[in-house]
C-alpha positions as a Python dict, from the first residue, in 0.01 Angstrom:
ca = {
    (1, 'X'): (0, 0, 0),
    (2, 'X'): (251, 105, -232),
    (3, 'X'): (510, -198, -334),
    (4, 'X'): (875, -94, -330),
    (5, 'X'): (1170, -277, -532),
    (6, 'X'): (1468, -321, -342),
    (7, 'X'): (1748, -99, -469),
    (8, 'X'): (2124, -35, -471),
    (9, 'X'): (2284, 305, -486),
    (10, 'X'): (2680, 353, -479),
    (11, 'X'): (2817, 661, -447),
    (12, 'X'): (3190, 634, -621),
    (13, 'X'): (3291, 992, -488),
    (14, 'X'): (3191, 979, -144),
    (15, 'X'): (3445, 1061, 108),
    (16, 'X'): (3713, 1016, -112),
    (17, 'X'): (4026, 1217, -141),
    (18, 'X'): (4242, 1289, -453),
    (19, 'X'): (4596, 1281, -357),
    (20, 'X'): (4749, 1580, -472),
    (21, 'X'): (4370, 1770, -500),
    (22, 'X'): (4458, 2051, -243),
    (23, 'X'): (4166, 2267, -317),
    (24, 'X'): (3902, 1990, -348),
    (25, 'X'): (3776, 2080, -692),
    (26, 'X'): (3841, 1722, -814),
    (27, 'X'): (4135, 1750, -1034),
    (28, 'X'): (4550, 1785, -958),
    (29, 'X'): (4639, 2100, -1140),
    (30, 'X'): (4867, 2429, -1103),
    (31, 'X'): (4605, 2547, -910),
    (32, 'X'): (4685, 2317, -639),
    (33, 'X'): (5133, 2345, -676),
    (34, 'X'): (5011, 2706, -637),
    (35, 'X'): (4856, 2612, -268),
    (36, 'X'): (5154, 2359, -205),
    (37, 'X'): (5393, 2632, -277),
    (38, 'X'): (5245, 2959, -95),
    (39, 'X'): (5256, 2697, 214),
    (40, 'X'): (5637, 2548, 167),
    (41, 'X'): (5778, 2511, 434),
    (42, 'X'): (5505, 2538, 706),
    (43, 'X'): (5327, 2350, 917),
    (44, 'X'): (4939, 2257, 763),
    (45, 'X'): (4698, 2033, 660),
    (46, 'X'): (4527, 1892, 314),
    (47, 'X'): (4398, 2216, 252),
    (48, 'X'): (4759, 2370, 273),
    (49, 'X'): (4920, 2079, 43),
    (50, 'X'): (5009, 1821, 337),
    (51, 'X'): (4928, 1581, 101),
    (52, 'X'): (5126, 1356, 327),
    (53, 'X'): (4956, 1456, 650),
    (54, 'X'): (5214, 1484, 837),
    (55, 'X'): (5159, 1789, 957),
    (56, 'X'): (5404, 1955, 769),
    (57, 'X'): (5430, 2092, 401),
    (58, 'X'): (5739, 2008, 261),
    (59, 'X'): (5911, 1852, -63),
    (60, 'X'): (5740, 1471, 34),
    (61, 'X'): (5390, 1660, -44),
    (62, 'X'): (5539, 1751, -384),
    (63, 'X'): (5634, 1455, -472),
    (64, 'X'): (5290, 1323, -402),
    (65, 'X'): (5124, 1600, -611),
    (66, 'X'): (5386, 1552, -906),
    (67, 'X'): (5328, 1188, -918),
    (68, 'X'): (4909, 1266, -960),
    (69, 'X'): (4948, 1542, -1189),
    (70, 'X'): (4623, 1561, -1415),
    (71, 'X'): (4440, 1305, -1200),
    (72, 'X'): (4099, 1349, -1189),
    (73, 'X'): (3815, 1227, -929),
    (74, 'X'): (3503, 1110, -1096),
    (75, 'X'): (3139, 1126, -864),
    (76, 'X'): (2974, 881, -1079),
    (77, 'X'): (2675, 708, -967),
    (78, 'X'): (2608, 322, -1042),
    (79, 'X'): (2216, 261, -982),
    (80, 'X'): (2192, -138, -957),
    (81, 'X'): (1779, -237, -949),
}
């Protein structure tokens, strides 16, 4: 029978949203003003820039990507043995 070490994996980027990160690529960039913007104005979700979620894109869900501007999300890995 095989002996096994007990080990400890955490997962940094699991679940975790970037405020601001409308597009989910990890990073708050033009490329996610450019989905805030095309949805100004309307009702949405994260996806649309609702960065707020309140159901609503508006100048609150700028303010929230302005103030993360160049964030970025790291997925590290920590193995602890």
């Amino acid at each position: 029978m095989e002996h096994l070490e007990p080990r400890l994996l955490l997962d940094a980027g699991a679940g975790t949203a970037l405020l601001g990160d409308a597009n989910g690529d990890g990073v708050v960039d033009g490329l996610d003003y450019n989905v805030w913007s095309l949805h100004y104005d309307q009702p949405g979700d994260w996806g649309d820039g609702d960065f707020t979620q309140n159901g609503f894109v508006d100048g609150l869900d700028y303010n929230v990507w302005s103030l993360h501007y160049k964030a970025l999300l790291f997925d590290a890995q920590i193995e602890v043995q």
